[in-house]
N, C-alpha and C positions, 0 to 999 in steps of 0.2 A: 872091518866094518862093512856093512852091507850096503852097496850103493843107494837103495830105496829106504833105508832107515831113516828114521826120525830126524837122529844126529848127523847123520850126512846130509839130508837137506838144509839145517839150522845151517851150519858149516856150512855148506856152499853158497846161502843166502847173504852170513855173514861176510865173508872174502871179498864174495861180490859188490856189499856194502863201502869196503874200505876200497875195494879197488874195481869201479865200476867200468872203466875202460880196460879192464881186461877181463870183464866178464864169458866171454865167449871161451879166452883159455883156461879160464879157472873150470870151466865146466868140461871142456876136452881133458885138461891134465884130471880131473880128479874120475873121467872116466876110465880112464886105464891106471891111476896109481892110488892103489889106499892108504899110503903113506903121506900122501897128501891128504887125500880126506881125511883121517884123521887128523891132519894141524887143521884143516879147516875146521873141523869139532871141536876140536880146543879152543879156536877163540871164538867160535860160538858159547863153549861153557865159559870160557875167562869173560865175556859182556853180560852174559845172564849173571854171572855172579857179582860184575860190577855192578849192574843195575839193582841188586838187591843189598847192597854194601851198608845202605843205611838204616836195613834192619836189623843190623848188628846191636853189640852192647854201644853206650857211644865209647869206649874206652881203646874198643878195637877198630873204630871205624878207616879211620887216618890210616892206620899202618895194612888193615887190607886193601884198602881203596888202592895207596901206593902198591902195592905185591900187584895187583888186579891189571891199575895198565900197564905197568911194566912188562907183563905175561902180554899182557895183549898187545902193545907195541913190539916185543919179541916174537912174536906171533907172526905179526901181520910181518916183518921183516921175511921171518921163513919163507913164508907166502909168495913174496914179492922175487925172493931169491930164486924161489922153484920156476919162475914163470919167465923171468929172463935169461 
């Protein structure tokens, strides 16, 4: 992923969001590792996709909504792990 990409921004805006005191590493680690930026991409897409959960059928909403934060609490776990 390309450090100036769209989705590497979202992602590193995201991370930032969940873990704002450690804003400063999350930007040094995802300058030298794309492994990292992309999980941070990912849970920029797992909240874009939470936030849009409710436009689902309502038959699916419950069971994506659940899959959504799971992903994104799993996420944000990675996240957390890279950084200490």
């Amino acid at each position: 992923m390309n450090w100036n990409s769209h989705g590497a921004k979202q992602g590193l805006e995201a991370a930032s969001r969940r873990f704002p005191l450690l804003s400063l590493k999350i930007r040094s680690r995802a300058l030298k590792d794309e492994t990292f930026r992309g999980i941070c991409a990912d849970l920029a897409d797992a909240e874009t996709a939470l936030a849009s959960v409710d436009r689902l059928p309502p038959h699916l909403r419950e069971e994506r909504r659940a899959e959504f934060e799971d992903m994104i609490e799993s996420l944000a776990l990675e996240i957390k792990q890279c950084l200490t």
